[in-house]
C-alpha positions as CSV (number, residue, x, y, z in Angstrom):
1,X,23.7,10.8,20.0
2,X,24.6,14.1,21.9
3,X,23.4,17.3,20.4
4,X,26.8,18.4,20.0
5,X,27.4,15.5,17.9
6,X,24.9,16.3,15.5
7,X,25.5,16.6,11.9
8,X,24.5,20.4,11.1
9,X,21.1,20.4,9.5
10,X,20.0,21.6,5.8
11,X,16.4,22.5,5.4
12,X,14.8,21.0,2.4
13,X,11.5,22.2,1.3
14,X,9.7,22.3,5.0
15,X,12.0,19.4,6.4
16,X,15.3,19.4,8.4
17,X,17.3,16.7,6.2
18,X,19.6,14.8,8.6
19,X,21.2,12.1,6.3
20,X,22.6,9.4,9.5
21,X,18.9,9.3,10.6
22,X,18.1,7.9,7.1
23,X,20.9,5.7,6.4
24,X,19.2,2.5,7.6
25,X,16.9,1.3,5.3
26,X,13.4,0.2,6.7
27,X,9.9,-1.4,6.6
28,X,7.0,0.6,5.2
29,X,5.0,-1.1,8.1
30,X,1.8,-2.3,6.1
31,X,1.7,-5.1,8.6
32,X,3.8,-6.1,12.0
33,X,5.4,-8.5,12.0
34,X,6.3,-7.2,7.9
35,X,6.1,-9.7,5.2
36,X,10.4,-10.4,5.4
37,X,9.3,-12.0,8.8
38,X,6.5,-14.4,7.2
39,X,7.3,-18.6,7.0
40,X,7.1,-20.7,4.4
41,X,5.2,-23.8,5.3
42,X,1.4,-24.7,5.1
43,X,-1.2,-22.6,6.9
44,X,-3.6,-24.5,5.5
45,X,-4.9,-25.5,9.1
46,X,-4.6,-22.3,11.0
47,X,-5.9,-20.1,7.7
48,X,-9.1,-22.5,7.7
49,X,-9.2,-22.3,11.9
50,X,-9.0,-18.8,11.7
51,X,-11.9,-18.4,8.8
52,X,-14.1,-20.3,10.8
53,X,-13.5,-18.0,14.1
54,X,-14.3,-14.9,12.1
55,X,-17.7,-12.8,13.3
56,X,-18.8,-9.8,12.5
57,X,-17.5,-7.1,9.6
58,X,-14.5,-8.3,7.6
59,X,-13.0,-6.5,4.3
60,X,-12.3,-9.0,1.1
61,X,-9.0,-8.2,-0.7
62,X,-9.1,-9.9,-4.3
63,X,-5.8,-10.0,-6.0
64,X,-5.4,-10.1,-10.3
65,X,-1.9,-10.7,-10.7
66,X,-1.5,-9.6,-14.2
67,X,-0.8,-6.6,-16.3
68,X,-1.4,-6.1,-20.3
69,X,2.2,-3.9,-20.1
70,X,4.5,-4.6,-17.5
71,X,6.9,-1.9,-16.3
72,X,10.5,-2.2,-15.5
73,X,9.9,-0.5,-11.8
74,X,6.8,-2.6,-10.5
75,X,7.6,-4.5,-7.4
76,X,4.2,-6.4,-7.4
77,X,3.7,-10.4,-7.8
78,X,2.2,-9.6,-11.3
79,X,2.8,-11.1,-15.1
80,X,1.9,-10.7,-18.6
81,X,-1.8,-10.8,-19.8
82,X,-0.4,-12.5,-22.7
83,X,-2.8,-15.8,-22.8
84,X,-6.2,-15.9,-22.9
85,X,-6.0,-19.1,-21.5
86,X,-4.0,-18.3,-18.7
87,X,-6.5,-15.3,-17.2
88,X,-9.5,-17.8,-17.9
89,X,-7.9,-20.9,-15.8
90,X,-6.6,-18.4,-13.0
91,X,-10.5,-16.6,-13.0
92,X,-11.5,-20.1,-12.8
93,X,-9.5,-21.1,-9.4
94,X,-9.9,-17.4,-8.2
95,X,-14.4,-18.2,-8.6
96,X,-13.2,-21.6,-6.6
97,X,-11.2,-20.3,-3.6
98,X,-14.0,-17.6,-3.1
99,X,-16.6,-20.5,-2.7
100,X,-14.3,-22.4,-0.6
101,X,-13.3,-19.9,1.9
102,X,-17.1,-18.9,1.7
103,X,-17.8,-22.4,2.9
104,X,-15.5,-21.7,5.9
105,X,-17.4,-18.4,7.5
106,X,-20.0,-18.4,9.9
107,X,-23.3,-16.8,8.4
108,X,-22.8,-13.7,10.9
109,X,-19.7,-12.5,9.0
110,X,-20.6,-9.2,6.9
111,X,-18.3,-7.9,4.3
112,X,-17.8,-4.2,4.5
113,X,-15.5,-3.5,1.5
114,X,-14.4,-4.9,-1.2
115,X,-10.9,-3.9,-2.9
116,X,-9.1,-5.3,-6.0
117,X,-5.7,-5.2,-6.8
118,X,-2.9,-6.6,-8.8
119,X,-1.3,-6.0,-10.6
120,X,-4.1,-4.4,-13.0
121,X,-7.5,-5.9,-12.0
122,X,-8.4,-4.1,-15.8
123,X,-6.0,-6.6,-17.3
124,X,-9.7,-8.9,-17.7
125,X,-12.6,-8.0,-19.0
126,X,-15.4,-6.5,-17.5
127,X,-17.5,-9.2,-18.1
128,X,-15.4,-11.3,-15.8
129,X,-15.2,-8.3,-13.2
130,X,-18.8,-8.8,-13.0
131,X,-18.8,-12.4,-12.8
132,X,-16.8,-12.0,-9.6
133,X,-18.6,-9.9,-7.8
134,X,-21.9,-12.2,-8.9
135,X,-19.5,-15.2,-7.5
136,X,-18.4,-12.8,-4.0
137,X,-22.8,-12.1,-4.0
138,X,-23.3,-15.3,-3.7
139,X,-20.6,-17.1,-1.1
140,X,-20.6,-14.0,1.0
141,X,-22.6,-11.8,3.0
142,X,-22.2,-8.5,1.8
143,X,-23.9,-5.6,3.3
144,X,-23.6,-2.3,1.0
145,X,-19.6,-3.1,1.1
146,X,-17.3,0.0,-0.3
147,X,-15.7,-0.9,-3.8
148,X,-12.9,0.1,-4.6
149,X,-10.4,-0.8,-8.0
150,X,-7.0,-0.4,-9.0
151,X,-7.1,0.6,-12.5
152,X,-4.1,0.8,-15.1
153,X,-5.5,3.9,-17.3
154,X,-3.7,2.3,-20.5
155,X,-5.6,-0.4,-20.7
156,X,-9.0,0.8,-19.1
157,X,-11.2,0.1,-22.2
158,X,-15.0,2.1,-22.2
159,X,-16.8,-0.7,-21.0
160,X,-15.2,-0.8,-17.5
161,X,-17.2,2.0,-17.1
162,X,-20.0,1.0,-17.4
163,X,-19.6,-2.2,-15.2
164,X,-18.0,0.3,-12.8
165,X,-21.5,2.1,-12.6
166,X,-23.5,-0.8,-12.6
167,X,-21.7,-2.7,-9.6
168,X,-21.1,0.6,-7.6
169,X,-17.5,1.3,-7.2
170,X,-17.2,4.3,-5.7
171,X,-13.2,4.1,-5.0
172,X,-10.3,3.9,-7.6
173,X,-6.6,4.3,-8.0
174,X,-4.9,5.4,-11.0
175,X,-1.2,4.3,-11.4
176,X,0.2,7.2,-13.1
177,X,3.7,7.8,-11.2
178,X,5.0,10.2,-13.2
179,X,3.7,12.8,-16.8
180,X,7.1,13.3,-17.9
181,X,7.8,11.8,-21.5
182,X,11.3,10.8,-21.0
183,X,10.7,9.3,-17.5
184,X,8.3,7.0,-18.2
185,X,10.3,6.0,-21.3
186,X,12.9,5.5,-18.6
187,X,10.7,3.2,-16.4
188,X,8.8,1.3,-19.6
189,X,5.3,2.9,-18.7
190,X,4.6,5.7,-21.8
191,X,1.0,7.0,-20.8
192,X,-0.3,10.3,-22.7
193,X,-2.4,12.3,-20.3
194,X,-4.9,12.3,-22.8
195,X,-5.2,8.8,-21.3
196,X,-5.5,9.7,-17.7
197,X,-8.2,12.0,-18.4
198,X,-9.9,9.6,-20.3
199,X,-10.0,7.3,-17.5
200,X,-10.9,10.2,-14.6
201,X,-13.7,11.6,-17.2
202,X,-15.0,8.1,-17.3
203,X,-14.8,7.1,-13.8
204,X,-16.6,10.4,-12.6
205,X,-19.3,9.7,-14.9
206,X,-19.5,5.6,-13.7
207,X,-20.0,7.2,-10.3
208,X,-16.8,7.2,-8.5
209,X,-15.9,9.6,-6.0
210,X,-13.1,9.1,-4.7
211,X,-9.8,9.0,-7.4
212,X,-6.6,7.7,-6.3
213,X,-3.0,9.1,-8.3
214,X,0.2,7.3,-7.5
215,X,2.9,9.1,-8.2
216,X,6.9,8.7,-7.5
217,X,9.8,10.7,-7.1
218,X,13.1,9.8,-7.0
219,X,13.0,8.1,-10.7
220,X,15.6,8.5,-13.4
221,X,15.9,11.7,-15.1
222,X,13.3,13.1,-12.8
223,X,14.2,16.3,-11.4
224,X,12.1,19.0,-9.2
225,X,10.4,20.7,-12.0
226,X,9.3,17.3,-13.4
227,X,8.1,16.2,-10.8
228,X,6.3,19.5,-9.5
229,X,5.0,20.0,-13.0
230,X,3.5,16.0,-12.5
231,X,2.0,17.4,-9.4
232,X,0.3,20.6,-10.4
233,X,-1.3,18.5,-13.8
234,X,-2.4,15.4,-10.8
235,X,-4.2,18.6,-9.0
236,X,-5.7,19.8,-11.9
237,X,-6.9,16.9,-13.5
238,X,-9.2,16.6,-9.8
239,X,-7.4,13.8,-7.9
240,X,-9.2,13.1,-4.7
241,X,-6.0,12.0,-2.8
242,X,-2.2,11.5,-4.3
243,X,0.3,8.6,-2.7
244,X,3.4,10.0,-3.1
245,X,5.9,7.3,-3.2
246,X,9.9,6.8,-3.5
247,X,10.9,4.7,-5.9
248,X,13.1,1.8,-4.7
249,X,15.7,0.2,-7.0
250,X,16.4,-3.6,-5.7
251,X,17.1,-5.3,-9.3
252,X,19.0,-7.9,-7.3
253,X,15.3,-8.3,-5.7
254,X,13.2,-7.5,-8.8
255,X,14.8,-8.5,-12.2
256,X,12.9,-6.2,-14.3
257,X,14.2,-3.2,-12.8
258,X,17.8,-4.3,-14.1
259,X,16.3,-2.6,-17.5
260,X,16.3,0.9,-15.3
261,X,19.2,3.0,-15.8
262,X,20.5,3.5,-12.2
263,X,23.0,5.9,-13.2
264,X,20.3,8.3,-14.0
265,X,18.5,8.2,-10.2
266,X,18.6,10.7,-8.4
267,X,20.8,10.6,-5.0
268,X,19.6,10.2,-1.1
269,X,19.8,14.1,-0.5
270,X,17.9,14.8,-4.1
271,X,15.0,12.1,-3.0
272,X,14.7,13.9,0.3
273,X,14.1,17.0,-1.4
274,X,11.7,15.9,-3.8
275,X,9.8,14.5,-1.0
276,X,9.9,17.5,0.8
277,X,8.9,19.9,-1.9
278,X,6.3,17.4,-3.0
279,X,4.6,17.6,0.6
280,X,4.7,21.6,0.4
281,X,3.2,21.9,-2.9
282,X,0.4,19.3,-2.1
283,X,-0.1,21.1,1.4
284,X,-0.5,24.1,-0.5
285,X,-2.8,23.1,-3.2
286,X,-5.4,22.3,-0.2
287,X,-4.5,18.9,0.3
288,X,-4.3,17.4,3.7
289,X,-1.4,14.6,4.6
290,X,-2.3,11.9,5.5
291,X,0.5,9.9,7.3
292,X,4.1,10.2,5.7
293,X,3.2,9.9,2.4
294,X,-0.4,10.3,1.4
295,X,-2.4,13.2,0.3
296,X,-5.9,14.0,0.6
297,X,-8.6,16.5,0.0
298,X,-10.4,17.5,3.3
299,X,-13.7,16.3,2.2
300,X,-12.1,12.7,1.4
301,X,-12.8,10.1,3.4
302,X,-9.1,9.6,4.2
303,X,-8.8,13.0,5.0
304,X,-11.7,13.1,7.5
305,X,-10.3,9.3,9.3
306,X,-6.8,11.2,9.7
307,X,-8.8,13.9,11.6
308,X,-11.0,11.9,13.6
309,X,-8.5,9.5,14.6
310,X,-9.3,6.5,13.2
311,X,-7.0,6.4,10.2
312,X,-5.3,2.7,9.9
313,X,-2.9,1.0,8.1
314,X,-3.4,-2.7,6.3
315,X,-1.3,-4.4,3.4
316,X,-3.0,-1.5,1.2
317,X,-1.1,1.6,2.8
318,X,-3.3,4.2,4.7
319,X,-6.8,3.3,4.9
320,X,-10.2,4.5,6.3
321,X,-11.6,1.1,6.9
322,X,-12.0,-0.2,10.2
323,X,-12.7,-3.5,9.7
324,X,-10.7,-5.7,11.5
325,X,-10.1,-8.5,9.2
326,X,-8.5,-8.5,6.3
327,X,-9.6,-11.7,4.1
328,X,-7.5,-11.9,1.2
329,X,-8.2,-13.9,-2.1
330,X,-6.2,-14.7,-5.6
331,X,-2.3,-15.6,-5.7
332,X,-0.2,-13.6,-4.0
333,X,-3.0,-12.4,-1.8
334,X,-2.5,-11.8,2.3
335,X,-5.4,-12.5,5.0
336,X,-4.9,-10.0,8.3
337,X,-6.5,-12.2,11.5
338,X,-5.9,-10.6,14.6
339,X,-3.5,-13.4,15.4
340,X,-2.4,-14.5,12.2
341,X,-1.1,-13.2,9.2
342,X,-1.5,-15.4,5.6
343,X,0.1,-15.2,2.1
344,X,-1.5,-16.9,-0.3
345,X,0.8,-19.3,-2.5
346,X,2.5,-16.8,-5.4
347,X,2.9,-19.0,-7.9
348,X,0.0,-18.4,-10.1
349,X,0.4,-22.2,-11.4
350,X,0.7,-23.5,-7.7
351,X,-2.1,-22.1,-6.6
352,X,-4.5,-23.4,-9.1
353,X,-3.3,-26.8,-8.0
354,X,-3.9,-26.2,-4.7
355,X,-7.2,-24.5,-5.5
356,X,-8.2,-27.1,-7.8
357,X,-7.2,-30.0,-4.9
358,X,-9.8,-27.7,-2.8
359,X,-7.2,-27.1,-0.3
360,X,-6.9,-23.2,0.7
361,X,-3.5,-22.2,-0.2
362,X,-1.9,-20.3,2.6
363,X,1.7,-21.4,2.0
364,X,3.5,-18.5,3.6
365,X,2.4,-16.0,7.1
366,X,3.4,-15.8,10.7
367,X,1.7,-16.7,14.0
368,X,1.2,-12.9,16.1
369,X,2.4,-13.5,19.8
370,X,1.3,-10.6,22.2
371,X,4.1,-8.7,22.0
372,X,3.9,-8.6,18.4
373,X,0.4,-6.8,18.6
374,X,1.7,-4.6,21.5
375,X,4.6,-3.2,19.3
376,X,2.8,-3.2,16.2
377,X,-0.2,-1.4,18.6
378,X,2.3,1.3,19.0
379,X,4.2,1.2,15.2
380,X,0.5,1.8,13.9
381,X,-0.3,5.0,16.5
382,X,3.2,6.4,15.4
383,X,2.5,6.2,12.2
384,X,-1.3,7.1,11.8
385,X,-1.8,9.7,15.1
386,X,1.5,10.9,15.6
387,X,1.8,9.6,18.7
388,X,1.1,6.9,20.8
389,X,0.9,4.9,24.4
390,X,4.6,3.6,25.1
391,X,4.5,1.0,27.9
392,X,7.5,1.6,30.6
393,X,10.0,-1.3,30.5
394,X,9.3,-0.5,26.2
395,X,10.1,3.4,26.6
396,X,13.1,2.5,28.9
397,X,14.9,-0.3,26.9
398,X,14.6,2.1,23.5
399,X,15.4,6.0,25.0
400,X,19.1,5.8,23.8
401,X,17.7,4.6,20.2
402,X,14.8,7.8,20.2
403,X,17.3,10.3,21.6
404,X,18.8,11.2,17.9
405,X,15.4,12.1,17.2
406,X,14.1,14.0,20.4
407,X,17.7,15.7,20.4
408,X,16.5,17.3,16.5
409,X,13.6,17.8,17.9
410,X,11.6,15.5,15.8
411,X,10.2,13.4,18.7
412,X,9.5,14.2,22.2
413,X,8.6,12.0,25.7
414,X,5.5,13.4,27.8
415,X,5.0,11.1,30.3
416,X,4.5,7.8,28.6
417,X,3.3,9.4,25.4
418,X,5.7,9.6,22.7
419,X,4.7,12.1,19.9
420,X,6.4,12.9,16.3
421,X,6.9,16.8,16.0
422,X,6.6,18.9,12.8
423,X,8.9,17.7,10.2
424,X,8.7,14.5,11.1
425,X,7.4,12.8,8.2
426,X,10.5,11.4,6.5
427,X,12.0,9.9,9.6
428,X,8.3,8.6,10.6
429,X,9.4,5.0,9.8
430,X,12.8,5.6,11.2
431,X,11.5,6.4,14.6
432,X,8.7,3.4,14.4
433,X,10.8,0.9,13.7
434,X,12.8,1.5,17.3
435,X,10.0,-0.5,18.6
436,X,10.3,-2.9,15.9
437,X,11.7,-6.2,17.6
438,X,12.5,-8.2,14.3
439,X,14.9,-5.4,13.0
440,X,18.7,-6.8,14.6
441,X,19.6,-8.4,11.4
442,X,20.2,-7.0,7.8
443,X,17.9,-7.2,5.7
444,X,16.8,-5.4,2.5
445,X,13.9,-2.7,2.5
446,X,13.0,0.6,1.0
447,X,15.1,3.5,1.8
448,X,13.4,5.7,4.8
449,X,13.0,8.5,2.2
């Protein structure tokens, strides 16, 4: 688009808000190809070839896909906690598939780090947290690994503390989204802070260093001062690093979120502002961003990978680990090969079938081709470094399709490097997902902002 063609711009917060650069919707880029692009068939055979190829460090991702409360906005494979019986049979195939894959791995593989996630991993017991990581000790190879826990501060009963201290979790993330009242009454998750301070007194004393806040804008009723006011507590209660998230309402998608009131969200140009005001205050509190839409102190390990260069991105958002592999375990659940992604089967039942037939149960995932890694090579630079290596015949076929951005000065071409300018962060995914080959038809994603 010509520069005299541009819609005049409104600054926002620290950003330039230019609404036709955001009207597509797009991927959040946790993996390319994305998950919309995954199969569903077996990968039974190429999730066990690919096990058995593995050397060297790999990262475990162990998936609980249950919640004691759920909320009307969560978009993650997760149910009740309802049934003791339930959580005991899906432990049961979750201690099975660890030994099996474990039975596929050559005795050089390492694991580095270890993440749960769910869900609420604190939806069992802490017992059986400890029985996993017994079960994980004694299929795997682990070597010191990082640990790190989601936690749902709710339902995060005193003696996950103390299991937290004695395995040596050093990582956590609180979801806390929002401190207003009536917004969480709004989106079915009523949390006092008395109960997030519970849970960061507790964690700091179990030995965790590194807290985790999510946080959204862009819910109902929400407005700046509710949401700055959710901000400045997050700071003060000591959060290590704050995800700062938009909130996206697909109830045709997520049935739960039919319950949310969408009359009451706030509009495209009022999201962009809360992003934008967000980033400031965070900026200005001494956090450092950390890609588009996380927050870090500068002594966090996030913080310090965004500096150095080696920040990444896997099916967890922004991350410091550099492992290469991503082995996933539990329902749900996705394995990152180099070649090869791997979704676990969802249904909970299903997969305790499959489990139980001791058959891995890949049932979803999508074969990486070389160009797939070459434009996701360059999606992950954008969106980690700010800039990255643009092959020629790539930078040609897509000029027309970066020119809105260059033209607002959000982008620029030096040589074959293309780099994202101050401001940038809203339209970061925007101008990533030019290279994105999979993008010609329509499909449903979050919006940009």
């Amino acid at each position: 688009m010509a520069a005299d063609m541009m819609t005049g711009p409104e600054v926002l917060g620290n950003w330039t808000y230019w609404p036709e650069l955001l009207e597509r919707p797009v991927p959040r880029y946790t993996s390319y190809p994305t998950a919309a692009e995954f199969v569903e068939e077996s990968f039974e055979e190429r999730q066990a070839n690919a096990l058995r190829a593995l050397r060297g460090n790999v990262s475990l991702y162990l998936h609980i896909p249950y919640c004691r409360e759920i909320c009307w906005y969560c978009g993650c494979n997760t149910g009740a906690a309802n049934k003791t019986q339930r959580l005991t049979a899906y432990l049961e195939a979750l201690h099975h598939e660890i030994e099996l894959v474990g039975r596929h791995l050559h005795p050089s593989v390492k694991v580095a780090r270890i993440a749960f996630g769910g869900g609420s991993p604190n939806a069992i017991k802490p017992t059986d947290f400890v029985r996993l990581i017994d079960s994980l000790t004694l299929h795997f190879r682990l070597e010191s690994p990082v640990l790190s826990i989601e936690l749902d501060p709710r339902t995060l009963e005193p003696g996950w503390f103390t299991a937290i201290r004695g395995i040596g979790v050093i990582k956590a993330s609180l979801g806390v989204q929002t401190l207003d009242a009536r917004v969480q009454a709004a989106i079915g998750r009523v949390q006092p802070r008395d109960d997030i301070e519970r849970a960061v007194e507790g964690l700091r004393k179990g030995g965790v260093d590194s807290i985790n806040f999510d946080l959204m804008y862009g819910l109902p009723f929400q407005t700046d001062e509710i949401l700055s006011d959710t901000l400045d507590q997050s700071v003060a209660m000591g959060a290590d690093r704050i995800a700062l998230f938009g909130y996206a309402h697909v109830p045709h998608m997520i049935p739960r979120q039919q319950r949310i009131d969408a009359s009451e969200l706030p509009g495209q140009r009022d999201r962009f502002r809360m992003a934008a005001e967000g980033h400031a205050r965070l900026m200005a509190a001494g956090y450092q961003a950390v890609g588009f839409d996380h927050f870090a102190l500068p002594g966090d390990d996030l913080a310090i990978a965004a500096r150095n260069g080696t920040l990444r991105r896997n099916f967890q958002g922004f991350t410091e680990d550099q492992s290469p592999v991503l082995v996933g375990l539990g329902a749900s659940s996705i394995s990152e090969f180099p070649d090869l992604f791997v979704q676990t089967e969802k249904n909970a039942g299903r997969y305790r079938m499959l489990i139980g037939a001791d058959q891995l149960a890949g049932r979803k995932g999508v074969v990486r081709t070389a160009e797939d890694r070459r434009r996701g090579q360059i999606i992950t630079d954008l969106l980690c470094r700010g800039r990255a290596e643009v092959p020629a015949d790539l930078m040609a076929t897509n000029r027309d399709r970066l020119e809105p951005f260059i033209a607002r000065g959000l982008a620029r071409i030096d040589g074959g490097i293309l780099s994202l300018e101050s401001g940038n962060e809203p339209y970061a995914r925007s101008i990533a997902a030019v290279f994105d080959a999979w993008r010609s038809g329509a499909r449903q994603f979050s919006s940009a902002v």
